[in-house]
C-alpha positions as CSV (number, residue, x, y, z in Angstrom):
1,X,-168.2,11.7,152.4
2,X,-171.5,11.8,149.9
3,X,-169.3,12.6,146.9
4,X,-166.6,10.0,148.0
5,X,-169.2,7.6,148.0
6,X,-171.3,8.6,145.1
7,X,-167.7,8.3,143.3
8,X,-167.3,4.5,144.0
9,X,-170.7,4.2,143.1
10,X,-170.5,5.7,139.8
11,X,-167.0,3.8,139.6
12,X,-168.8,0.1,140.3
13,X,-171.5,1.4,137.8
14,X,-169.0,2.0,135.0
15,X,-167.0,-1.1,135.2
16,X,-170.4,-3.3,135.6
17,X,-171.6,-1.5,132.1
18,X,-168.1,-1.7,130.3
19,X,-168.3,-6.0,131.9
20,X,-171.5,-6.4,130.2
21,X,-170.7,-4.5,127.0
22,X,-167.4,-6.2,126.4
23,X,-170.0,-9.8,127.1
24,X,-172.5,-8.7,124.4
25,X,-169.8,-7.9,122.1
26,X,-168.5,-11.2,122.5
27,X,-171.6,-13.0,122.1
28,X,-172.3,-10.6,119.1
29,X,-169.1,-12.0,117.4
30,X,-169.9,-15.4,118.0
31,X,-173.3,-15.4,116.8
32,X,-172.4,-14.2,113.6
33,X,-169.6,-16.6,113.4
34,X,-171.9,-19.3,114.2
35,X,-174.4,-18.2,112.1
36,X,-172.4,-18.0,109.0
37,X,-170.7,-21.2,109.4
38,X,-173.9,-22.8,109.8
39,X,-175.6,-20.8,106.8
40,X,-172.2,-21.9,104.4
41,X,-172.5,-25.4,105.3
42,X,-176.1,-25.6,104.7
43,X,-175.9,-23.7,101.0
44,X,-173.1,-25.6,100.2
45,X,-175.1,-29.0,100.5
46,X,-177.9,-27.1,98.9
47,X,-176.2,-26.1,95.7
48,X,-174.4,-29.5,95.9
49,X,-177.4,-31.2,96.1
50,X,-179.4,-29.5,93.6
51,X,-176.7,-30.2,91.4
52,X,-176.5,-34.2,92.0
53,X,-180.3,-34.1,91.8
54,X,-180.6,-32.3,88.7
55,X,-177.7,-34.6,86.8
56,X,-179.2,-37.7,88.6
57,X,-175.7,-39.0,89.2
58,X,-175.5,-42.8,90.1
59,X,-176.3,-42.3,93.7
60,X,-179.2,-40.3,93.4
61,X,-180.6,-43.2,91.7
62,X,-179.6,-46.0,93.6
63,X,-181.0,-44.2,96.9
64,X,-184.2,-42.9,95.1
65,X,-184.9,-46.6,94.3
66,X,-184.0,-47.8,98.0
67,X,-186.5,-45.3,99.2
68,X,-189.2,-45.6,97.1
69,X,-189.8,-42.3,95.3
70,X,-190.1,-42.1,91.6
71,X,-187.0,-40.6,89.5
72,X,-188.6,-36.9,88.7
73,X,-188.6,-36.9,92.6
74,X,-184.7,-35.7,91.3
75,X,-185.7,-32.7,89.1
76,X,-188.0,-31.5,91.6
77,X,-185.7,-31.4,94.7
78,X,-183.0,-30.2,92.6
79,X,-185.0,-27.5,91.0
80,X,-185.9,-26.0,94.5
81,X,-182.5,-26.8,96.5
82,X,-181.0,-24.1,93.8
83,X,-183.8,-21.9,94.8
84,X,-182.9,-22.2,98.2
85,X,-179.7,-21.9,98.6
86,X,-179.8,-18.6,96.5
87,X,-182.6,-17.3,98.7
88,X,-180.6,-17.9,101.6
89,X,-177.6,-16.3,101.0
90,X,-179.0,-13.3,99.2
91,X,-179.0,-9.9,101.4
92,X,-182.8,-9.3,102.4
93,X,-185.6,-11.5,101.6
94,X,-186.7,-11.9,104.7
95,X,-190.0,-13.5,103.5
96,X,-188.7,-15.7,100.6
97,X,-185.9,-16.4,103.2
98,X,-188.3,-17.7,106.1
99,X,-190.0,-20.0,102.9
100,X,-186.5,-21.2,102.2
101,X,-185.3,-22.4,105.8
102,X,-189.2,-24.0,105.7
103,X,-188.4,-26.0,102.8
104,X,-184.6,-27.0,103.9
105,X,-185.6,-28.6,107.0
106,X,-189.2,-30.2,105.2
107,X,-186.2,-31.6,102.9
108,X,-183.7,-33.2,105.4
109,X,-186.2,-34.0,107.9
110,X,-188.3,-35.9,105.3
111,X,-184.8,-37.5,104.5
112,X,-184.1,-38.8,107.8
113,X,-187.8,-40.2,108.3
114,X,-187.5,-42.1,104.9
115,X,-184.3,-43.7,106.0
116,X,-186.2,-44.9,109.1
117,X,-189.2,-45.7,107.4
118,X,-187.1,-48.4,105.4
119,X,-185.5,-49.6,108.4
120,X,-181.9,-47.9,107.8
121,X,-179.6,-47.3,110.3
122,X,-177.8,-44.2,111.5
123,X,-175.2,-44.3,109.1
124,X,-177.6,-43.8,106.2
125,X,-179.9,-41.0,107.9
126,X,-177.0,-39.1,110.7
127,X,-175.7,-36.7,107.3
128,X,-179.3,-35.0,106.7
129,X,-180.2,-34.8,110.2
130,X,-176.8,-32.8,110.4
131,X,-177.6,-30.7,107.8
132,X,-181.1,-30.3,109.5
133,X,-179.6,-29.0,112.3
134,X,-177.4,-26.5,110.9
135,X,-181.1,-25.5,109.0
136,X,-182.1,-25.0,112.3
137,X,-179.3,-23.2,114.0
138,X,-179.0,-20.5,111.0
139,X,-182.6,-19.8,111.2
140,X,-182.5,-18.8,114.9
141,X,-178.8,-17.2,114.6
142,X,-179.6,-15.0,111.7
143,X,-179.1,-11.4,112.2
144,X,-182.1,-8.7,112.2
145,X,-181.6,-7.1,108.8
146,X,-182.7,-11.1,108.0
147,X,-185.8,-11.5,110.1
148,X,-189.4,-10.2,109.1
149,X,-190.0,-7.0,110.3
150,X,-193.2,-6.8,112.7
151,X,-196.6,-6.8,111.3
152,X,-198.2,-4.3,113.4
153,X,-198.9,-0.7,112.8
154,X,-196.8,1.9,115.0
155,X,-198.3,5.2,115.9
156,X,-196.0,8.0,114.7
157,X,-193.8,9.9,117.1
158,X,-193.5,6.7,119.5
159,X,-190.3,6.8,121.5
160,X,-189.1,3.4,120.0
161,X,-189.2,4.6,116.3
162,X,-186.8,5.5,114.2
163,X,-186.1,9.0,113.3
164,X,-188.7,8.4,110.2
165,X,-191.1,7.0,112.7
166,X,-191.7,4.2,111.1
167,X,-190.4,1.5,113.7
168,X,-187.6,0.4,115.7
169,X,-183.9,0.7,113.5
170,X,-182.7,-2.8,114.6
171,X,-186.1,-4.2,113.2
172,X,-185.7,-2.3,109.4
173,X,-183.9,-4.0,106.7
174,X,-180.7,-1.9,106.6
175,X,-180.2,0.1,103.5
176,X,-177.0,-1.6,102.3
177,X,-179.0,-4.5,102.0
178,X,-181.6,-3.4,98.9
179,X,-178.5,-2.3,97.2
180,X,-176.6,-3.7,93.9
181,X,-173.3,-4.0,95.5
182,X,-174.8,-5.8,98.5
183,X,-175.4,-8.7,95.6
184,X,-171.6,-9.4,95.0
185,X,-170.9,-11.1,97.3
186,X,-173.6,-13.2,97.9
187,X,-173.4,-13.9,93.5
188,X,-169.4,-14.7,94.0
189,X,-170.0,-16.9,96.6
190,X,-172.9,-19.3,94.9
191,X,-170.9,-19.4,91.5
192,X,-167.6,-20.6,93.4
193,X,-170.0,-23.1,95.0
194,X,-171.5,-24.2,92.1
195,X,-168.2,-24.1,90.4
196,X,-166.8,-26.5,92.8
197,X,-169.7,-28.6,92.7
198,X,-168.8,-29.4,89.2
199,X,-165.6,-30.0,89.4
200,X,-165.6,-32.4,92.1
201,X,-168.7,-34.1,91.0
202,X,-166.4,-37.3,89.4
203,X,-164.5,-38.0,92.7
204,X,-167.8,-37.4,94.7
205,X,-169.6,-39.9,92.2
206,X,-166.8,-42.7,92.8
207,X,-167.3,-41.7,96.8
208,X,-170.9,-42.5,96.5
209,X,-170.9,-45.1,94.8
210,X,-168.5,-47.0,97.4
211,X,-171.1,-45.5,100.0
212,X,-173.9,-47.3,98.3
213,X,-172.0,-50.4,97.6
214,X,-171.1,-50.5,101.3
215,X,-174.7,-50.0,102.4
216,X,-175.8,-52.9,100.0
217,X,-177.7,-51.0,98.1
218,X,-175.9,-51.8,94.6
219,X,-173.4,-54.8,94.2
220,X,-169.7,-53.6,93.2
């Protein structure tokens, strides 16, 4: 009778564990999903960005006049939206990384409140306060190897630490991670970016310019 029922009981135990692995696994998968289609979308704008800026295409001009700021106000974003985006996407980093995200949202959030502060609508301010958001949701979605690891001191020999004893293993930057090859990718990736950037750079400079026209901001 005791072993009949300790067998159920270990039974219910088993299929409980194997419900909630198979739910963290799940979750697991679509955080990094999440997270990486938000963290494309926002390096893409980024590298976009810093390229439009730097080139001070028509419309960087035209809105940089609607707004208010001076033209170097171009080089400046431009110079650190290609910082950022490369910061982002690199393996490890986790401090440059948190200064990055810092900057991304100071960039779009300070987008959407000029817009305001001139009295456009949500048409001209709804794209940065998209990207703003994605910011956001990468920055809480990214994975532990992309985190800073904690501050504090841990004794040696604690039952949490790794088998160095230095800390926790899902709180250390993962080997792979300070490694050349881990770069390829992350290199590949910006250059096709960039490379695309350029390339479509004419039709996005028509696009634009029909934008600003439609806003009023320019006459056709």
């Amino acid at each position: 009778m005791r072993t009949e029922a300790t067998r159920k009981f270990q039974e219910a135990t088993d299929e409980k564990l194997a419900t909630v692995t198979r739910s963290s696994w799940t979750w697991s998968r679509i955080r990094a999903i999440a997270f990486w289609a938000t963290t494309f979308v926002i390096v893409f704008e980024l590298a976009a960005g810093s390229v439009w800026n730097l080139l001070t295409i028509e419309w960087v001009e035209v809105q940089l006049h609607h707004l208010g700021y001076p033209h170097f106000f171009a080089y400046i974003l431009g110079a650190w939206q290609a910082g950022a985006a490369v910061a982002i996407i690199a393996p490890g980093l986790p401090l440059l990384k948190e200064w990055a995200y810092v900057g991304a949202l100071f960039l779009w959030s300070g987008a959407v409140a000029s817009h305001l502060a001139v009295g456009d609508g949500l048409k001209s301010w709804w794209v940065p306060l998209m990207f703003g958001t994605c910011a956001i949701a990468s920055w809480v979605l990214r994975p532990a190897d992309r985190r800073l690891p904690e501050t504090r001191v841990r004794r040696a020999g604690r039952a949490d630490a790794g088998p160095d004893g230095v800390g926790p293993l899902e709180i250390r930057p993962r080997t792979w991670a300070t490694r050349p090859r881990a770069w390829v990718v992350p290199i590949g990736l910006i250059v096709v970016l960039y490379a695309v950037s350029f390339l479509t750079l004419p039709v996005m400079e028509d696009v634009m310019r029909e934008q600003a026209v439609e806003l009023g901001w320019i006459d056709r």
